[in-house]
C-alpha positions as a Markdown table, in Angstrom:
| # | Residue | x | y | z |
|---|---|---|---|---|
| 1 | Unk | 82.1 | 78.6 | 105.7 |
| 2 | Unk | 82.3 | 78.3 | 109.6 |
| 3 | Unk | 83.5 | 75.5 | 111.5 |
| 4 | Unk | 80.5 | 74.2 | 112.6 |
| 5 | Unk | 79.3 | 73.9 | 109.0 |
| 6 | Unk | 82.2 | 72.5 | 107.8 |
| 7 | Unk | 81.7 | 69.7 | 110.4 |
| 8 | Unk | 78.6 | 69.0 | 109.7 |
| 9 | Unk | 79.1 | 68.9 | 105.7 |
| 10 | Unk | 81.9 | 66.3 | 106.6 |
| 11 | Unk | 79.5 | 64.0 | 108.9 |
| 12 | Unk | 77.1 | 64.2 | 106.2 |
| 13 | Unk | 79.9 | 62.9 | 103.4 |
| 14 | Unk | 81.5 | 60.1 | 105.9 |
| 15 | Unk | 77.3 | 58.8 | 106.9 |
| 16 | Unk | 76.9 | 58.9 | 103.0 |
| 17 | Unk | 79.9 | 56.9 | 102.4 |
| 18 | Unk | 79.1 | 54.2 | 105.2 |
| 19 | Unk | 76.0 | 54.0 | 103.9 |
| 20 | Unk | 77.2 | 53.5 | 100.4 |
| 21 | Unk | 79.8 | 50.8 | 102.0 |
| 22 | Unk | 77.0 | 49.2 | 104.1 |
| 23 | Unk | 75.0 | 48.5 | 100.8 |
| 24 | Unk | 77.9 | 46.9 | 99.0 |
| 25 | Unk | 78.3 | 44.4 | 101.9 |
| 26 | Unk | 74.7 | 43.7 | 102.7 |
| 27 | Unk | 74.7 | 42.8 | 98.6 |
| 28 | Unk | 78.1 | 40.5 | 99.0 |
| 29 | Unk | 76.4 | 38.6 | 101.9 |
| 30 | Unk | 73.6 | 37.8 | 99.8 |
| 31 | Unk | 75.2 | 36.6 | 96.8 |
| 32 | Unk | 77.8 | 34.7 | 98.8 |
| 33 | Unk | 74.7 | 33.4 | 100.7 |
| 34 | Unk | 73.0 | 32.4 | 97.1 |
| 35 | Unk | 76.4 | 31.3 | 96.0 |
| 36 | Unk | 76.9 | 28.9 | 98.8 |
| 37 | Unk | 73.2 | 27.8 | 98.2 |
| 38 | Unk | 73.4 | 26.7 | 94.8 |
| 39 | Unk | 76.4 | 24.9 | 95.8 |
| 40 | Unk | 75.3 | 22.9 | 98.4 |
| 41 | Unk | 72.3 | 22.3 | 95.9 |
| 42 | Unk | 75.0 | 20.5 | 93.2 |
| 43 | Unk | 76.4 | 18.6 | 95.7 |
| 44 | Unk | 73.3 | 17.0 | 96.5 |
């Protein structure tokens, strides 16, 4: 494998794994964002 392959195949992993990351936190700002809905719910 050359270099420049190598390089590439290596971008590819680290935009896979941000996007994989990005996900995770777009789904823990929603359910913090519900959680903190239904709670201001309860205290009403």
């Amino acid at each position: 494998m050359e270099k420049n392959e190598y390089l590439c195949n290596v971008n590819k992993a680290e935009e896979q794994q941000f996007a994989i990351l990005s996900s995770r936190v777009s789904s823990a700002e929603r359910e913090k964002h519900e959680a903190q809905k239904k709670a201001r719910l309860l205290e009403q």
